[in-house]
Structures are given as structure tokens and as C-alpha cells.
C-alpha positions as a Markdown table, in Angstrom:
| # | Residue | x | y | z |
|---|---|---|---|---|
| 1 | Unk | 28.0 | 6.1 | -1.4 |
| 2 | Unk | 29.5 | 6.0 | -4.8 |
| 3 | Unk | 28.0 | 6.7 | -8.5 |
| 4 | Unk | 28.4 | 3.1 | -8.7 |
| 5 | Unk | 26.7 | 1.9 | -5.7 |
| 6 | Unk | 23.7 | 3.2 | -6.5 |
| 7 | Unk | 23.2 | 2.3 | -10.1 |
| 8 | Unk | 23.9 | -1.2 | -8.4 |
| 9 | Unk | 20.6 | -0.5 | -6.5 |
| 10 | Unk | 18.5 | 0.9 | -9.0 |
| 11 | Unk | 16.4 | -1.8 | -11.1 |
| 12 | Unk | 12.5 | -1.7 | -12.2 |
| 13 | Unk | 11.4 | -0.8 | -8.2 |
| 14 | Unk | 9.4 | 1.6 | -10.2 |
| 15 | Unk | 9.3 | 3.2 | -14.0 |
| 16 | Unk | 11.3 | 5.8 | -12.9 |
| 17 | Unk | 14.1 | 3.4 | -11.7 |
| 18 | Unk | 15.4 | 2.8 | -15.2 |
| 19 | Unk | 15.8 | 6.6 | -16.1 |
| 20 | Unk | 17.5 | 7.8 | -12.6 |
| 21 | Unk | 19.9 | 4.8 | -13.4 |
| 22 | Unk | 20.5 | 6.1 | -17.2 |
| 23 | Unk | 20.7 | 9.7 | -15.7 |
| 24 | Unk | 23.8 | 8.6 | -13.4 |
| 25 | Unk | 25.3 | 6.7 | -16.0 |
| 26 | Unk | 25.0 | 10.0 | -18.4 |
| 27 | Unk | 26.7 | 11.8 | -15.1 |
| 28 | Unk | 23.7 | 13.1 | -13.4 |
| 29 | Unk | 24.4 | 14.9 | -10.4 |
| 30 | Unk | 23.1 | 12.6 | -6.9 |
| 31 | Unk | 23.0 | 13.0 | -3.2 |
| 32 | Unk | 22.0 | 10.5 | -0.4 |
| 33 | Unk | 21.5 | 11.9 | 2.8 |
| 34 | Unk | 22.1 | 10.7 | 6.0 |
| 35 | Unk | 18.4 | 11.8 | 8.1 |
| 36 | Unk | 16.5 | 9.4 | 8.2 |
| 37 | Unk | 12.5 | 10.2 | 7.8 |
| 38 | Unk | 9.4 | 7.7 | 8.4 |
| 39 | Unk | 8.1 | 6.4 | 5.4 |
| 40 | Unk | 4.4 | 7.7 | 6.5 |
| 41 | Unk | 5.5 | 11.2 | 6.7 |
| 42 | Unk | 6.9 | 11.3 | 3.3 |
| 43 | Unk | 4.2 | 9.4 | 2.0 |
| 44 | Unk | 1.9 | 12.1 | 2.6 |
| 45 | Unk | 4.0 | 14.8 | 1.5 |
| 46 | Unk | 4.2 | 12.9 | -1.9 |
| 47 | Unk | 0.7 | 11.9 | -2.2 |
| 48 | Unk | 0.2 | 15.9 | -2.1 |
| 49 | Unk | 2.7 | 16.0 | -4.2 |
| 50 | Unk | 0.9 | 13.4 | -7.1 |
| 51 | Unk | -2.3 | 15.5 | -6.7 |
| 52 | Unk | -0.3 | 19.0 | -7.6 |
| 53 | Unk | 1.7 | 17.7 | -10.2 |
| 54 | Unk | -1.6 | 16.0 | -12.0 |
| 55 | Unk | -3.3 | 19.2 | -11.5 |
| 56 | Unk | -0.7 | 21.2 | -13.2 |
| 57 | Unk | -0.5 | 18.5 | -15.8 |
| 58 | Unk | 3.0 | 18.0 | -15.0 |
| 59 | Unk | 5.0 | 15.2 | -16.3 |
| 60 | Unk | 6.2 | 12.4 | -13.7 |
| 61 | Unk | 7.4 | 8.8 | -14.0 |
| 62 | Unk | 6.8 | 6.4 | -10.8 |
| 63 | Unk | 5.2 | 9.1 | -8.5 |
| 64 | Unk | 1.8 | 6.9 | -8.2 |
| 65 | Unk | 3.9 | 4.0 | -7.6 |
| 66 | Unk | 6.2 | 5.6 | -5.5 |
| 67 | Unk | 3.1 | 6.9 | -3.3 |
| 68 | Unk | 2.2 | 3.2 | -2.9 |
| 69 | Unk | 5.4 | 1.6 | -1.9 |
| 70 | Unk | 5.7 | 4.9 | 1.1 |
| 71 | Unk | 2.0 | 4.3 | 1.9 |
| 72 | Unk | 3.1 | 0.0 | 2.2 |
| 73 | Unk | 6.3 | 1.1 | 4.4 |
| 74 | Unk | 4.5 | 2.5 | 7.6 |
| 75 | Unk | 6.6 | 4.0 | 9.7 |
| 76 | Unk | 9.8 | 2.8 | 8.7 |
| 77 | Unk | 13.1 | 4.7 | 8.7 |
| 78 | Unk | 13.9 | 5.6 | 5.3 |
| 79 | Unk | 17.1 | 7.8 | 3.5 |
| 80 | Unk | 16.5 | 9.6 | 0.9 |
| 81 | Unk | 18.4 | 11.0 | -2.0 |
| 82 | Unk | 18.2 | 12.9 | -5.3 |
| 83 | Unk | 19.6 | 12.3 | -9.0 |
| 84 | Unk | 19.2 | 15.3 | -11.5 |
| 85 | Unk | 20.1 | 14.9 | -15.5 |
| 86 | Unk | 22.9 | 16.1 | -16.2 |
| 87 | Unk | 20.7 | 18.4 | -18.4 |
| 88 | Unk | 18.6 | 19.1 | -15.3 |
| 89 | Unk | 15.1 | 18.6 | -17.2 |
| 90 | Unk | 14.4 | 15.4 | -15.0 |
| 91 | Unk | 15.4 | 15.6 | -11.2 |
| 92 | Unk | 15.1 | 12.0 | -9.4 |
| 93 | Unk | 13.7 | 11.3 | -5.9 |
| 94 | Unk | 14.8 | 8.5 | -3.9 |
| 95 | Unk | 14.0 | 6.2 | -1.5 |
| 96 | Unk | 16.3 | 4.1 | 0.0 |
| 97 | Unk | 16.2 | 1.6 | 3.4 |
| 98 | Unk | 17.8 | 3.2 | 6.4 |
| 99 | Unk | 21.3 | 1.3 | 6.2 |
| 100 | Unk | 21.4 | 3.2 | 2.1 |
| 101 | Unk | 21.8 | -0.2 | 1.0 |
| 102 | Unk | 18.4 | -0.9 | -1.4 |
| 103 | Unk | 16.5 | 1.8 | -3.6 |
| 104 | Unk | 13.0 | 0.7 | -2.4 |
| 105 | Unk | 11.5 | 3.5 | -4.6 |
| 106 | Unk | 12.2 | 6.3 | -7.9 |
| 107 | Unk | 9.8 | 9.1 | -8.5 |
| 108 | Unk | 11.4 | 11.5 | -11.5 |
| 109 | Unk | 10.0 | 15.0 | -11.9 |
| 110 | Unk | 10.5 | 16.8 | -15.7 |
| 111 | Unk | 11.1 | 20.7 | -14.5 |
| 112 | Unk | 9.0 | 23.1 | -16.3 |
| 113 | Unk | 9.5 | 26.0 | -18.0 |
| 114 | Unk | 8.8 | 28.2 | -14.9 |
| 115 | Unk | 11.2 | 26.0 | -12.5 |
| 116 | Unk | 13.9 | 28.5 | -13.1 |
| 117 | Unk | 17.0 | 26.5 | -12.5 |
């Protein structure tokens, strides 16, 4: 898949959509991977995921809608990927259909001061 593939796929699916698209544009790093995982199992490793981030009053963009749209697959194959900033404060989950050919969601992370990367 290719820088511009992906910005192809990327529109509002959620609020973090828009930034992951900017970030590659800026020449953010990405991967797409070629497992393929059921949307249920990553929806409840990211609805963890919301609940730690909240509690540690971490900023996110799309998680909550991203948790919703994995909860609404079921068991569906999914690909995932990952954009990071070229700056690497915001790192870019991804959610894509199992033929990598629509983004179906975006959850971005801002690292914090103790991420150490």
C-alpha cells in the first residue's frame, strides 16, 4: 500500500481521520499489516484501552468512536495499521477492511512525557 493509497482512504470515519491523513501528508511514518484480527477482539482491547487512557487523563482523538465502530463490526476480519507524526507526539491506529482497501476506523494517541520514544 502506498502513502497515497491511504490518504485516499482516510475521510471523517472518525475525528481522528482528518489528523492521521495530515500526519501522512507532513510525512508521517505508516504501516499496514497483513494479519488479519476480528473486530471483537480488538474492540475489547481498545475499549480497555479508552478506560486507561481517560484514567490517566490522556489525550486521544476518535478512541470512543473507534470503540463503537469495532464493537458494530462483530467478528469481522479486520487489517490494521499505524501512522506516527513525523514529530512522533501523535501515533495513529487503524482500522482497515480485510482486502486494506477502506479505513473503517482512526483512533490517535498524543504520547506523554513518560512514553520515552
Amino acid at each position: 500500500m502506498t502513502r497515497d493509497d491511504l490518504c485516499e482512504m482516510l475521510a471523517e470515519q472518525t475525528p481522528a481521520c482528518g489528523r492521521a491523513r495530515e500526519a501522512l501528508l507532513s510525512g508521517g511514518a505508516f504501516d499496514v499489516w497483513e494479519g488479519l484480527v476480528p473486530a471483537d477482539r480488538h474492540f475489547h482491547t481498545y475499549r480497555t484501552r479508552s478506560r486507561v487512557t481517560q484514567r490517566h487523563r490522556q489525550v486521544t482523538l476518535g478512541l470512543d468512536e473507534t470503540v463503537d465502530i469495532l464493537e458494530g463490526a462483530g467478528d469481522k476480519l479486520l487489517r490494521s495499521g499505524l501512522i506516527r507524526t513525523a514529530d512522533r507526539v501523535w501515533t495513529f491506529t487503524l482500522f482497515l477492511n480485510a482486502a486494506a482497501t477502506t479505513v473503517l476506523a482512526c483512533a490517535g494517541v498524543a504520547r506523554t512525557s513518560h512514553d520515552g520514544y
